[in-house]
N, C-alpha and C positions, 0 to 999 in steps of 0.2 A: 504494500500500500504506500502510494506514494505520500509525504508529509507535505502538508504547506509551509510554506516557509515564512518568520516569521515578520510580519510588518513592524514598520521602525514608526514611532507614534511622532507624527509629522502635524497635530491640530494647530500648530501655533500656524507653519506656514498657510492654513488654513486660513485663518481667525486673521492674519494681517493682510493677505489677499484682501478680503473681504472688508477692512479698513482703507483701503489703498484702491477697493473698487476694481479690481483683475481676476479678470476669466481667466480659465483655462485655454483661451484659444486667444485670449490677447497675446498670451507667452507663444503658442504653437504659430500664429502669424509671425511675432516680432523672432522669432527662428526660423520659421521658414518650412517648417515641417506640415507635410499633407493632411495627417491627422493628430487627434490630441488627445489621443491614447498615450505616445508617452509621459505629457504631462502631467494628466492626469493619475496615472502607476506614479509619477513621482513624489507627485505631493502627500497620497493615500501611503506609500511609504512601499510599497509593492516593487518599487526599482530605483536605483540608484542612476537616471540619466545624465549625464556629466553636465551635459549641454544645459539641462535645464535647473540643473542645482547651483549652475555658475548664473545662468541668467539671474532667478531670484538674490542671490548673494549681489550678485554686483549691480541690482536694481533696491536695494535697502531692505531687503527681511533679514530679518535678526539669525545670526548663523547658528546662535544654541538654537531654533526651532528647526534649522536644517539637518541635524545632523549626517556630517559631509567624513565622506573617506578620508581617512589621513593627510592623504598625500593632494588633496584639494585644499587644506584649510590654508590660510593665510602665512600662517604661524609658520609653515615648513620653510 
């Protein structure tokens, strides 16, 4: 039986979208990407897409609500 894997609790980027007024497809346009399935997996916490956890970061969401792979934080 395969396991799910387990989702990274992503609400904040949520909760500040939602103050800042951004879709899911404002970000999938401002990338350029056809659909907004990976956005979406990203925020829900379901995928780690580089592309779209750099957007949010370098468009001002608070990067403790991103929790971002090591080797993306700033820090390194």
């Amino acid at each position: 039986m395969k396991q799910k894997k387990k989702r990274k609790d992503r609400r904040g980027v949520k909760a500040w979208m939602a103050m800042q007024e951004i879709r899911p497809v404002d970000i999938q346009r401002a990338l350029g990407h056809k659909h907004h399935s990976p956005v979406v997996e990203t925020i829900l916490g379901e995928i780690d897409n580089r592309e779209v956890l750099a957007w949010l970061r370098d468009n001002g969401c608070p990067v403790k609500y991103l929790h971002l792979p090591k080797d993306m934080s700033k820090d390194n």
